[in-house]
DSSP file (Angstrom, degrees, kcal/mol; ACC not computed):
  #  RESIDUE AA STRUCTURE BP1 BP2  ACC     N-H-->O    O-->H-N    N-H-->O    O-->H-N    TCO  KAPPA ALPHA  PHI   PSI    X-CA   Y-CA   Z-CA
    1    1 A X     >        0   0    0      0, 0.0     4,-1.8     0, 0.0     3,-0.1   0.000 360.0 360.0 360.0 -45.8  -32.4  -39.7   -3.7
    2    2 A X  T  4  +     0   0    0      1,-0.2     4,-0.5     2,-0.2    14,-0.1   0.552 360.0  51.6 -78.0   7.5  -29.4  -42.0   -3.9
    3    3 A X  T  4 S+     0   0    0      1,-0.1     4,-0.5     2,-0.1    -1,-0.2   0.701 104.1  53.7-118.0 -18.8  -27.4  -39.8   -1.6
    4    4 A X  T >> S+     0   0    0      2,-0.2     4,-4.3     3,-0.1     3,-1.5   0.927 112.7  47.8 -68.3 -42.4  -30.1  -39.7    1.1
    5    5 A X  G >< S+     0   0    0     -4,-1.8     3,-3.8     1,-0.3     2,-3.4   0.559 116.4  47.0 -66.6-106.0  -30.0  -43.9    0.9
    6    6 A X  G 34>S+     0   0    0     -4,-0.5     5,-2.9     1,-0.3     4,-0.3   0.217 105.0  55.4 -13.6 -17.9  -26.2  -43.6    1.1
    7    7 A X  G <45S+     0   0    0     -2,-3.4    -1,-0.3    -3,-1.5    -2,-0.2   0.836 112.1  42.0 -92.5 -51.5  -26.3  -41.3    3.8
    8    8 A X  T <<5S+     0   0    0     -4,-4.3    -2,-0.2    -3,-3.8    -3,-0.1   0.803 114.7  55.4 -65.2 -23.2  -28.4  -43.8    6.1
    9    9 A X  T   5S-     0   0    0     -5,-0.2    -2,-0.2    -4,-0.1    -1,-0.1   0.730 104.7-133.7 -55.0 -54.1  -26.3  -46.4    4.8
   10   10 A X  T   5S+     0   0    0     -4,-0.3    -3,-0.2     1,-0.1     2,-0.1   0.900  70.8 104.7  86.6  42.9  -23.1  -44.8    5.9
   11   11 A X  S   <S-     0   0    0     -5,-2.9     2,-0.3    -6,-0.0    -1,-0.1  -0.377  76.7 -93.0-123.1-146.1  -21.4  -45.6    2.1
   12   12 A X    >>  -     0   0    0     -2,-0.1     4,-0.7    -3,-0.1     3,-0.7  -0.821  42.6 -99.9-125.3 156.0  -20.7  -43.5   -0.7
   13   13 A X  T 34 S+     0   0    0     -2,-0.3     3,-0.2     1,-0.2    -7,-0.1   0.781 121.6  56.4 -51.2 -28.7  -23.3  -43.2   -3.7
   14   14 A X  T 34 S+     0   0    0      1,-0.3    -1,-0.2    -8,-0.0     4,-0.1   0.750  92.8  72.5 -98.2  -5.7  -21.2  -45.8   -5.8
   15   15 A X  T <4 S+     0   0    0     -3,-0.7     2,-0.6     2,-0.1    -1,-0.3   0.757  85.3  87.7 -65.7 -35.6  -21.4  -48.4   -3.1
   16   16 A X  S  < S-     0   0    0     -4,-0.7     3,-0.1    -3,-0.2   -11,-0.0  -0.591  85.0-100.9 -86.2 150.5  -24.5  -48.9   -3.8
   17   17 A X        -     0   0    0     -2,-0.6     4,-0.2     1,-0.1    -1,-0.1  -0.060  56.9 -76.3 -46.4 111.6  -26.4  -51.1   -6.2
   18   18 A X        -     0   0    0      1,-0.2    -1,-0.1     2,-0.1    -4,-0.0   0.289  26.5-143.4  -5.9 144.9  -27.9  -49.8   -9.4
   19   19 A X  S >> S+     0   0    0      2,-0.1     3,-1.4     1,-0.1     4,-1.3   0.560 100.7  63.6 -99.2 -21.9  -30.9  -47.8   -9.0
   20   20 A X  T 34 S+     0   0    0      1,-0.2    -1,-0.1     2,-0.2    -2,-0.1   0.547  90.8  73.4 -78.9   4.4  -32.5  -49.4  -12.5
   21   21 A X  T 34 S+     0   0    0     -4,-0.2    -1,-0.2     1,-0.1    -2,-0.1   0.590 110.0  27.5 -90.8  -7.0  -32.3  -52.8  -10.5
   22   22 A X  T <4 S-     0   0    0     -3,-1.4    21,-0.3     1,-0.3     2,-0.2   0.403 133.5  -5.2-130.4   2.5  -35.3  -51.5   -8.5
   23   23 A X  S  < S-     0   0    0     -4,-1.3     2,-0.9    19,-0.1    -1,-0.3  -0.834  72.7 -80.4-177.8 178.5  -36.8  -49.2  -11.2
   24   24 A X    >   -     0   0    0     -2,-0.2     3,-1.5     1,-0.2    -4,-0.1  -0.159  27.3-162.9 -47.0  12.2  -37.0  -47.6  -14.1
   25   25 A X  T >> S+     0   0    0     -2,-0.9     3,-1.4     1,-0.3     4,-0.9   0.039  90.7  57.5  35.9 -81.4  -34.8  -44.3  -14.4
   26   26 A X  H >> S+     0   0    0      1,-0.2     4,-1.6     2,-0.2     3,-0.8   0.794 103.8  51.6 -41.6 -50.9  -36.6  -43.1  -17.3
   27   27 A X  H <4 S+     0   0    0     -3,-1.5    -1,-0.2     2,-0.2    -2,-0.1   0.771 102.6  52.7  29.1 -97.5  -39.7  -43.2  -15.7
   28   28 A X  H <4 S+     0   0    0     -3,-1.4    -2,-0.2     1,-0.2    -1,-0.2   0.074 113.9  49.2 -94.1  14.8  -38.9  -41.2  -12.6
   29   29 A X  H <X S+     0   0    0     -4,-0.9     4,-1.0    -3,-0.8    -1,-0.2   0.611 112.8  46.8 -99.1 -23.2  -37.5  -38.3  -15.2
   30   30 A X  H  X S+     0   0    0     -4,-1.6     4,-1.5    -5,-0.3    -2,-0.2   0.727 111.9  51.5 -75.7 -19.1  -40.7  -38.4  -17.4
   31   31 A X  H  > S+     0   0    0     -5,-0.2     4,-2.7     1,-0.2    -1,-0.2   0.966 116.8  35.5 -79.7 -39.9  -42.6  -38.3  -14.5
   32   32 A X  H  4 S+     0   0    0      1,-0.3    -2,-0.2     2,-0.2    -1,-0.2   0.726 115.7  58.2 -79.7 -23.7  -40.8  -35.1  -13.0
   33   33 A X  H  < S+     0   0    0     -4,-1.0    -1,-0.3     1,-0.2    -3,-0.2   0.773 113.7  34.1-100.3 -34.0  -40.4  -33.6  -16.4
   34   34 A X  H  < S-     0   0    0     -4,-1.5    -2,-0.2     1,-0.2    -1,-0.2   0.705  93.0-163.9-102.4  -3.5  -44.2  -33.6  -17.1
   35   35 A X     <  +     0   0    0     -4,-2.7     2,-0.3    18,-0.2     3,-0.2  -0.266  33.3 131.6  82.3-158.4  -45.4  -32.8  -13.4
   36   36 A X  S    S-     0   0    0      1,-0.1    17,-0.1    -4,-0.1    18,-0.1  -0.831  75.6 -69.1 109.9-156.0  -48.8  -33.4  -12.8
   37   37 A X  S    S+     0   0    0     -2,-0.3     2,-0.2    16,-0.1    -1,-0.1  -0.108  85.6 121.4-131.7  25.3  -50.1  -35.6   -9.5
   38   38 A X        -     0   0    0     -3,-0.2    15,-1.1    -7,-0.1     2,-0.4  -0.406  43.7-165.3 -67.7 154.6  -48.9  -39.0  -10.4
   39   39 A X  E     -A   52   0A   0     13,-0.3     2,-0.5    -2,-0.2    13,-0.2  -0.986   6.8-149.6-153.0 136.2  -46.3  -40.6   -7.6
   40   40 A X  E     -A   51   0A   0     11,-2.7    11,-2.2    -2,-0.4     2,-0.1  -0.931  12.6-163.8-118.9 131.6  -44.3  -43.3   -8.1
   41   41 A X        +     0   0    0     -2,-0.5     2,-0.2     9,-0.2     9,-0.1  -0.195  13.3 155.7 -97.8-169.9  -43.2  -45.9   -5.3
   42   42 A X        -     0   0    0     -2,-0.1     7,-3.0   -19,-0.0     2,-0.5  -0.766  39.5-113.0 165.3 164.4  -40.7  -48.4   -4.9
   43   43 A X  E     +B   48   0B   0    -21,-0.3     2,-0.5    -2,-0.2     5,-0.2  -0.834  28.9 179.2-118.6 154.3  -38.7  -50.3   -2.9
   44   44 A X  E >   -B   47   0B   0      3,-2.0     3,-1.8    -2,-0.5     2,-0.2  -0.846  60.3 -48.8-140.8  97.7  -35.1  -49.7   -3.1
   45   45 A X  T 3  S-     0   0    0     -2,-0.5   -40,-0.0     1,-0.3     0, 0.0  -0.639 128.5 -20.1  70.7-122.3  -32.4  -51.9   -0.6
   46   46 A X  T 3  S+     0   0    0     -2,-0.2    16,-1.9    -3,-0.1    -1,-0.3   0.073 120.8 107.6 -82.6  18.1  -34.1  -51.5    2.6
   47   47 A X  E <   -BC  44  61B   0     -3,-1.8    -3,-2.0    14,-0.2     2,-0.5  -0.588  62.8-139.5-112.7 163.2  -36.3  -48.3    1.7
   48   48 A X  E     -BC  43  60B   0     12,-1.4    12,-1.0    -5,-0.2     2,-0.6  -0.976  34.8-177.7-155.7  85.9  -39.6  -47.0    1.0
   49   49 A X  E     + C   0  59B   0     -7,-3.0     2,-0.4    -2,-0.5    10,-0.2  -0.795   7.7 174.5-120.6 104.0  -39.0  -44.4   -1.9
   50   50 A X  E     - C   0  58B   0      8,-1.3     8,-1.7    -2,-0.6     2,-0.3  -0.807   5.8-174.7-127.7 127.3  -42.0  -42.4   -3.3
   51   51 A X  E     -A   40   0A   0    -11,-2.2   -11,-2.7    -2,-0.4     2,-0.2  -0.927  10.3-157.5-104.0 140.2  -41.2  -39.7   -5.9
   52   52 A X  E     -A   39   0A   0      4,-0.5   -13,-0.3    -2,-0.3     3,-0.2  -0.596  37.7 -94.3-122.3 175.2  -44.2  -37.4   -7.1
   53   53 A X  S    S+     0   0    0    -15,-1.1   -18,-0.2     1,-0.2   -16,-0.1   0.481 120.5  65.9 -58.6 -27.1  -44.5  -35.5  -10.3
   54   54 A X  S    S-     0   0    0    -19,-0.1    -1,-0.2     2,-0.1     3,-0.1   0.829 115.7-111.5 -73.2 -31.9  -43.2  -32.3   -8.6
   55   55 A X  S    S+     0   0    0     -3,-0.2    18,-1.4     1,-0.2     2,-0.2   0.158  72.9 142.4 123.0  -4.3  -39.9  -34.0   -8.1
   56   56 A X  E     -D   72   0C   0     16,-0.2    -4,-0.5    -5,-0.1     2,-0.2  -0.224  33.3-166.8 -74.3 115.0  -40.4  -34.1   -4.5
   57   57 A X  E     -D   71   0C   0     14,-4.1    14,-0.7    -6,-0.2     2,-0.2  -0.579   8.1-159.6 -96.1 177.7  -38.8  -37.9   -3.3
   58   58 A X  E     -C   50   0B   0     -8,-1.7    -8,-1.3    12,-0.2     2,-0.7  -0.984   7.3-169.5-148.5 123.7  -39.5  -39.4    0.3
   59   59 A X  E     +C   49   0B   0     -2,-0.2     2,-0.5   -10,-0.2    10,-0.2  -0.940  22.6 155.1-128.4 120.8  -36.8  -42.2    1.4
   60   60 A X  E     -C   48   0B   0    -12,-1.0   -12,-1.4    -2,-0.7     2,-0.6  -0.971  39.2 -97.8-155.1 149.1  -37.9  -44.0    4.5
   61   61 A X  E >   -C   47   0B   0     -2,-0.5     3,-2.9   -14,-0.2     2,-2.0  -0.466  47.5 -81.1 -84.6 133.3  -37.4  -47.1    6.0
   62   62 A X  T 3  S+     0   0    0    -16,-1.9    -1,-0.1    -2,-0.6   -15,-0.1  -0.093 112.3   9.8  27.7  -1.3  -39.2  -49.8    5.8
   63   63 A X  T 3  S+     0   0    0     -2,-2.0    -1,-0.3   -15,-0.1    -2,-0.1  -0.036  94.4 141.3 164.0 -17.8  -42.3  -50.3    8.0
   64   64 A X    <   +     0   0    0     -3,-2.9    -4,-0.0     1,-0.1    -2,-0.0  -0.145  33.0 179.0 -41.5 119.7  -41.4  -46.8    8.6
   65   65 A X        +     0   0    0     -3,-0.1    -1,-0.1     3,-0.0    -3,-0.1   0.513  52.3  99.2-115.2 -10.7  -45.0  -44.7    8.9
   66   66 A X  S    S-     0   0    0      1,-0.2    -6,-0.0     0, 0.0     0, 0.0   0.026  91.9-106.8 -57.4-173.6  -43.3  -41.0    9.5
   67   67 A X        -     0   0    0      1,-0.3     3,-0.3     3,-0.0    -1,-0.2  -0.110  47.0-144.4-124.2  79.1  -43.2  -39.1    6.4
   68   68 A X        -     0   0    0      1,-0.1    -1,-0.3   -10,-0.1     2,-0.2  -0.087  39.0 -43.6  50.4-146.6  -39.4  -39.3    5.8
   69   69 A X        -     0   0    0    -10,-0.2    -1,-0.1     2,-0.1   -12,-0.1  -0.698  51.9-148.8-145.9  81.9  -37.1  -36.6    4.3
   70   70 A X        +     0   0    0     -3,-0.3     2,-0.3    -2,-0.2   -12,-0.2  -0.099  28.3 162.1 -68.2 163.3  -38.4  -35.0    1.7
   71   71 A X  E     -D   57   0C   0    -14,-0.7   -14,-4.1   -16,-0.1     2,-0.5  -0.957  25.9-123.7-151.5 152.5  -35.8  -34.0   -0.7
   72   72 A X  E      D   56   0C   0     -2,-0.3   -16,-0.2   -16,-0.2   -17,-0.1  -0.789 360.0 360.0-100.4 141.2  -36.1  -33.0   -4.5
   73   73 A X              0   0    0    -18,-1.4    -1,-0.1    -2,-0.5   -18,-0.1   0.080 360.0 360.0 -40.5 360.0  -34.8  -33.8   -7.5
């Protein structure tokens, strides 16, 4: 997830800002760890970042309706 932001960003993973400053960590591994059909959203710099219980994230920008680039966890 953080390497897709970084990637649109055009840094390096450690250039950017904690990810617990826009949620929970623990969380988004209890959610992926017990599966199910739960999603979690959030907003993360300028990005639109929905993780589901499969592990499958989605990083889009902002106002952004496509459906991103999923990638998994």
């Amino acid at each position: 997830m953080l390497t897709s932001v970084a990637d649109r960003e055009g840094t390096d993973v450690l250039s950017l800002p904690p990810l617990y400053e826009a949620v929970d960590p623990d969380a988004l591994e209890q959610l992926v760890a017990f599966g199910g059909v739960a999603e979690i959203s959030f907003t993360y710099l300028d990005y639109d970042i929905s993780v589901d219980g499969d592990g499958d994230v989605r990083v889009r920008t902002l106002g952004d309706s496509s459906d991103g680039n999923p990638v998994r966890l």
